[in-house]
Backbone as a chain_set.jsonl record, in Angstrom:
{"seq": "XXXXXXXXXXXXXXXXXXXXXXXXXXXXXXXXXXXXXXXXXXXXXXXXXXXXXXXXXXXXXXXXXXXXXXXXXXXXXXXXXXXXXXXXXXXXXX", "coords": {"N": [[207.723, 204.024, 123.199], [205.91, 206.603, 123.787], [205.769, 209.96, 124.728], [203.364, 211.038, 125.757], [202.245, 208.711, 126.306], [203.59, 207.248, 127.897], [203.323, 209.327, 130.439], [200.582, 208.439, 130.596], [200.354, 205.542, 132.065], [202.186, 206.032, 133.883], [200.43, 207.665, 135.576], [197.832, 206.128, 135.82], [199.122, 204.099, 137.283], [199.659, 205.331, 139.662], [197.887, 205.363, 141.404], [196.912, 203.911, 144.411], [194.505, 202.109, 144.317], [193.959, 200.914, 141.704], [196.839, 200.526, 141.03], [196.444, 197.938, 142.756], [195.002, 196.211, 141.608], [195.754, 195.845, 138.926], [197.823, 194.562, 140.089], [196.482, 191.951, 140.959], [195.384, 191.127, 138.768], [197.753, 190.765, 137.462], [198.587, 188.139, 139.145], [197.123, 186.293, 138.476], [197.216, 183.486, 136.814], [196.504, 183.197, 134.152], [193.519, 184.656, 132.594], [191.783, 187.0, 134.495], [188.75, 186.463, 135.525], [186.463, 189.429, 135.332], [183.961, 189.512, 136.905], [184.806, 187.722, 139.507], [186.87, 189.719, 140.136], [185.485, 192.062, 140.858], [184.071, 190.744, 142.672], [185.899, 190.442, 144.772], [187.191, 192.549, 145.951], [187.088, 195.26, 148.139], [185.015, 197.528, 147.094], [183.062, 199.504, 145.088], [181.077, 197.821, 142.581], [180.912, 200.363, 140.588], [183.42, 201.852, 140.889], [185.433, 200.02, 140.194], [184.924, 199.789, 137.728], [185.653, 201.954, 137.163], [188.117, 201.917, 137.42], [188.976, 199.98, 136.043], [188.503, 200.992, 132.983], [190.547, 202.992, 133.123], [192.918, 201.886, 133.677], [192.861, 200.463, 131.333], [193.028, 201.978, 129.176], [195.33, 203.498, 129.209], [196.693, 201.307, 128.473], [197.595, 199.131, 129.907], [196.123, 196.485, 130.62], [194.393, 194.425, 129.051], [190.869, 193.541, 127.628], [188.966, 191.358, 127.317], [185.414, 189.982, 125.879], [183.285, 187.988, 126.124], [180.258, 187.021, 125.206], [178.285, 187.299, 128.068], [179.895, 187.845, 129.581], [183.27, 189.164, 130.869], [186.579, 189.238, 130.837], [189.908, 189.774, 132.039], [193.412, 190.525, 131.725], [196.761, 191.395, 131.585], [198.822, 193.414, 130.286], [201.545, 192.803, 129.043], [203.506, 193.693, 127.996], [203.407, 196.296, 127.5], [204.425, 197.017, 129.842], [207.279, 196.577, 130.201], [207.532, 198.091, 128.262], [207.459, 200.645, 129.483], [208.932, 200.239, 131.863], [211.475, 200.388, 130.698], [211.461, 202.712, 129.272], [211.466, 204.538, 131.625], [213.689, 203.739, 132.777], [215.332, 204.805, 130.847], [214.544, 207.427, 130.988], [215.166, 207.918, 133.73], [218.358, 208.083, 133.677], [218.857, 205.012, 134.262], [220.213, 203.182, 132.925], [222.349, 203.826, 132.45]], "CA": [[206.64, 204.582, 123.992], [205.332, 208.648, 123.331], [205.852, 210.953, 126.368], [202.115, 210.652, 126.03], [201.786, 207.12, 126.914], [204.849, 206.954, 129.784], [202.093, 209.645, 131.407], [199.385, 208.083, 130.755], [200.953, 204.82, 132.396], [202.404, 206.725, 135.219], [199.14, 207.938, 135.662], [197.201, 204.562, 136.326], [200.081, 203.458, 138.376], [200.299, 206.315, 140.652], [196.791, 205.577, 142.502], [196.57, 202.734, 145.382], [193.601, 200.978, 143.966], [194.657, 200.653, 140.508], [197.607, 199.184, 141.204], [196.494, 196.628, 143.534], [194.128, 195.794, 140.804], [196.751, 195.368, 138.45], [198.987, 193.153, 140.471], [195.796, 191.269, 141.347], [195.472, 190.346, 137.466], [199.031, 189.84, 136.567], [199.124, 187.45, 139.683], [196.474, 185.004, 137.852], [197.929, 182.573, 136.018], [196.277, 183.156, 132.427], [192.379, 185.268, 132.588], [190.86, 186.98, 135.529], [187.202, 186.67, 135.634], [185.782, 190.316, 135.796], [183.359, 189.015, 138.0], [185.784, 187.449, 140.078], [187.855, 190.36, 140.571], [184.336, 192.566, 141.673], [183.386, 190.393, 144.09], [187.682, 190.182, 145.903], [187.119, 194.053, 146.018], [185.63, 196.225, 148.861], [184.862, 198.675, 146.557], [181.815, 199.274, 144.217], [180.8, 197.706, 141.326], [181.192, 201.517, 139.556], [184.503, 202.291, 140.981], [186.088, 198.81, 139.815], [184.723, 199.65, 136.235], [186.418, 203.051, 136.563], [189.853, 201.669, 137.819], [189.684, 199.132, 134.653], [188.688, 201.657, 132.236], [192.151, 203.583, 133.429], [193.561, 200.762, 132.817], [192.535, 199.946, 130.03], [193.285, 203.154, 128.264], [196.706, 203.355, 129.902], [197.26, 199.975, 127.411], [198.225, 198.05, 130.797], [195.595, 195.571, 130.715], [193.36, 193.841, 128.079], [189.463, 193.308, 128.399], [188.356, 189.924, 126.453], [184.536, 189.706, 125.933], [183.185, 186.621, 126.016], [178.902, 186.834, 125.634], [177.865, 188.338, 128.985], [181.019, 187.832, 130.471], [184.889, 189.787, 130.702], [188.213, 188.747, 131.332], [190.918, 190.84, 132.175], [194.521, 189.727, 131.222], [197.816, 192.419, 131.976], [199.37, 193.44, 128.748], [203.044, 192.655, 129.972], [204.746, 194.634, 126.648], [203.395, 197.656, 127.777], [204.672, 197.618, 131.232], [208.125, 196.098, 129.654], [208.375, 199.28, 127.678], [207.457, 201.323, 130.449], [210.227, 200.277, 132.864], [212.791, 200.501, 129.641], [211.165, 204.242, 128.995], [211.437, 205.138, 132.916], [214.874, 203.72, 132.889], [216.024, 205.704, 129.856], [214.346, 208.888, 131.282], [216.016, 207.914, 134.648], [219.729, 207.134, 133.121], [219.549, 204.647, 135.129], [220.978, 202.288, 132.021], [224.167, 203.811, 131.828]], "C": [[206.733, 206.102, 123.903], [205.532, 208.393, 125.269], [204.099, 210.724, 126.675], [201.618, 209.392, 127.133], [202.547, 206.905, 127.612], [203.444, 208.224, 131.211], [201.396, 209.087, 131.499], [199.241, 206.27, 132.126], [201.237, 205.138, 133.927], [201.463, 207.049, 136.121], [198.423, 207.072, 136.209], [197.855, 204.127, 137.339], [199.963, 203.969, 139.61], [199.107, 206.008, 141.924], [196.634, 204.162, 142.958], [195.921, 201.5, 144.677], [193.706, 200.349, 142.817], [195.88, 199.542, 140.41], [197.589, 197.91, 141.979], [195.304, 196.068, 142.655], [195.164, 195.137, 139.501], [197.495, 194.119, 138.652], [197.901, 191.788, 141.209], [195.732, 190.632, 140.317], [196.458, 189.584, 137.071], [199.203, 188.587, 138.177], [197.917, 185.709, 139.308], [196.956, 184.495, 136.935], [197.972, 182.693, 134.539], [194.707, 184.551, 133.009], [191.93, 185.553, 133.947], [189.452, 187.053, 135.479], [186.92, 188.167, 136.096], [185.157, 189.982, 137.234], [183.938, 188.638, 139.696], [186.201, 188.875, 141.189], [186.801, 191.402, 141.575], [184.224, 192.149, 143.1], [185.018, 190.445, 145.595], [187.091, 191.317, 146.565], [186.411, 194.476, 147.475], [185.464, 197.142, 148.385], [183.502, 198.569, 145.59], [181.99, 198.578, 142.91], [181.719, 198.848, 139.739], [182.877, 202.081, 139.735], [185.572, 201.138, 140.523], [185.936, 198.983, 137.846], [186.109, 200.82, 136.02], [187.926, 202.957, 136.335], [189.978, 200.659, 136.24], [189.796, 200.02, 133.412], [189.855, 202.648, 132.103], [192.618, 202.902, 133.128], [193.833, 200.349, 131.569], [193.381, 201.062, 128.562], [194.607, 203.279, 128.669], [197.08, 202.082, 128.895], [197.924, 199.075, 128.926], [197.027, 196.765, 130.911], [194.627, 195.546, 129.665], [191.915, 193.146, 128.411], [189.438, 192.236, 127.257], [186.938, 189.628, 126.581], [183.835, 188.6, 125.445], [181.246, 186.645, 126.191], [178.721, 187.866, 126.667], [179.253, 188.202, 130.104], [182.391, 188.346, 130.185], [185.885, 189.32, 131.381], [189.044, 189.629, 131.308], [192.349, 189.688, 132.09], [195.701, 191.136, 131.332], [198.513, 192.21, 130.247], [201.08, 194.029, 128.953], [204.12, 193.562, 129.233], [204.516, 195.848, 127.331], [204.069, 198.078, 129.321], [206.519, 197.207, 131.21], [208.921, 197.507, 129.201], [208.113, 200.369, 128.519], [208.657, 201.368, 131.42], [211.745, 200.564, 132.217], [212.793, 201.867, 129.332], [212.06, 204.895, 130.579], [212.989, 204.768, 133.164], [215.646, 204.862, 132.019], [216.196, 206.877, 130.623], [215.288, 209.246, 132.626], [217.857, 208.044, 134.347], [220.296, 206.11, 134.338], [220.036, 202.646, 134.007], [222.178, 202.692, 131.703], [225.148, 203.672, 132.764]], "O": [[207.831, 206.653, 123.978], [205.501, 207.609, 126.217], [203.693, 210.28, 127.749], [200.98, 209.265, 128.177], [202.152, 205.988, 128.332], [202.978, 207.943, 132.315], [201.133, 208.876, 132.683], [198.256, 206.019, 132.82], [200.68, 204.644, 134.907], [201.574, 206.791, 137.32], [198.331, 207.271, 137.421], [197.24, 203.748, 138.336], [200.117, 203.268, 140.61], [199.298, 206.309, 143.102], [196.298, 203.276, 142.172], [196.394, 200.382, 144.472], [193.546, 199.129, 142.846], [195.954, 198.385, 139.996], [198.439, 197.021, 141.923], [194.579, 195.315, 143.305], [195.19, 193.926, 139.284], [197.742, 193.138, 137.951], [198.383, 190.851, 141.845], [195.965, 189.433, 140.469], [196.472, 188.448, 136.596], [200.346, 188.131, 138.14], [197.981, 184.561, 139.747], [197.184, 185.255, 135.994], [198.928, 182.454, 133.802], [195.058, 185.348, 133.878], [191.662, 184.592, 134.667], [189.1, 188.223, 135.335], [187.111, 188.322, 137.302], [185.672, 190.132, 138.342], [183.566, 189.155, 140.749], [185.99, 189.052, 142.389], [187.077, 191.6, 142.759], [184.25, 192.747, 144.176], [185.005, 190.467, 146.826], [186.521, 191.167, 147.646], [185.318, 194.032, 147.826], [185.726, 198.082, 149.135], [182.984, 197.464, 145.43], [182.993, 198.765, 142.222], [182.425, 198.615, 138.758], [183.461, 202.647, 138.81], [186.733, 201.548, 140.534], [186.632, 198.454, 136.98], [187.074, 200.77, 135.258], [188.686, 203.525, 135.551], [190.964, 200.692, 135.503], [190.836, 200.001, 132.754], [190.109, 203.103, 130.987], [193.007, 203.043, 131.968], [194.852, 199.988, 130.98], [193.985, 200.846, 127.511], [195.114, 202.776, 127.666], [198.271, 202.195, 128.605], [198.874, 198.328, 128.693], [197.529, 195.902, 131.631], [194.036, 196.584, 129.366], [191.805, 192.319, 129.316], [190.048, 192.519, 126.226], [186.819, 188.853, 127.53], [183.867, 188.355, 124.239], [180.835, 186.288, 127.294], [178.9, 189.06, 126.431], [179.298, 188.523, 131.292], [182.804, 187.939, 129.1], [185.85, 189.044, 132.58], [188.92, 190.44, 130.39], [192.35, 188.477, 132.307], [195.073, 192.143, 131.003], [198.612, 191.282, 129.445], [201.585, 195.151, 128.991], [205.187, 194.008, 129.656], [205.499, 196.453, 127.76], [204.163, 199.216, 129.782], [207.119, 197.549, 132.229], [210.045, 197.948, 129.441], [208.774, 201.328, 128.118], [209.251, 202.407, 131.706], [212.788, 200.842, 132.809], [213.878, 202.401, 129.105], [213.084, 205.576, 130.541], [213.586, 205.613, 133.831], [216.439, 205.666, 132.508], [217.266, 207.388, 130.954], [215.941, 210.279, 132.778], [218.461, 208.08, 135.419], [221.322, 206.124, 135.019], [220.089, 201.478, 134.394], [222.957, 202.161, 130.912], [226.33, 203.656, 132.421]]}, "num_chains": 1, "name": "protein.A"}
């Protein structure tokens, strides 16, 4: 993982809604329904796009387009090599 991408990571993580968006995905079994996840939300439509598109770009979660419909899915490597980066940077492996 680039110093780039441990920020960018850090970054996504660091804000409330994001991460409870996150741990809302990785706590579905296999695909969250976009849709789905909109309607859990008290938040807008536009601010749910924005928190995925952080996401997204951050490499922590994967969008799957399906016709008129999206799935969201947590992209578990990247948050794998994140805690192995943040350890390093920490030494908290030695």
């Amino acid at each position: 993982m680039t110093a780039k991408q441990f920020l960018q990571v850090a970054k996504a993580l660091a804000d409330p809604q994001r991460l409870a968006i996150l741990e809302r995905i990785a706590a579905e079994p296999g695909e969250l329904p976009c849709k789905r996840l909109v309607e859990e939300l008290p938040v807008s439509q536009a601010t749910v796009s924005h928190h995925l598109r952080e996401l997204t770009e951050a490499g922590l979660i994967e969008v799957r387009r399906e016709a008129q419909s999206a799935f969201l899915s947590v992209r578990r490597a990247t948050l794998h090599a994140y805690r192995k980066e943040l350890g390093q940077r920490m030494a908290l492996d030695s």
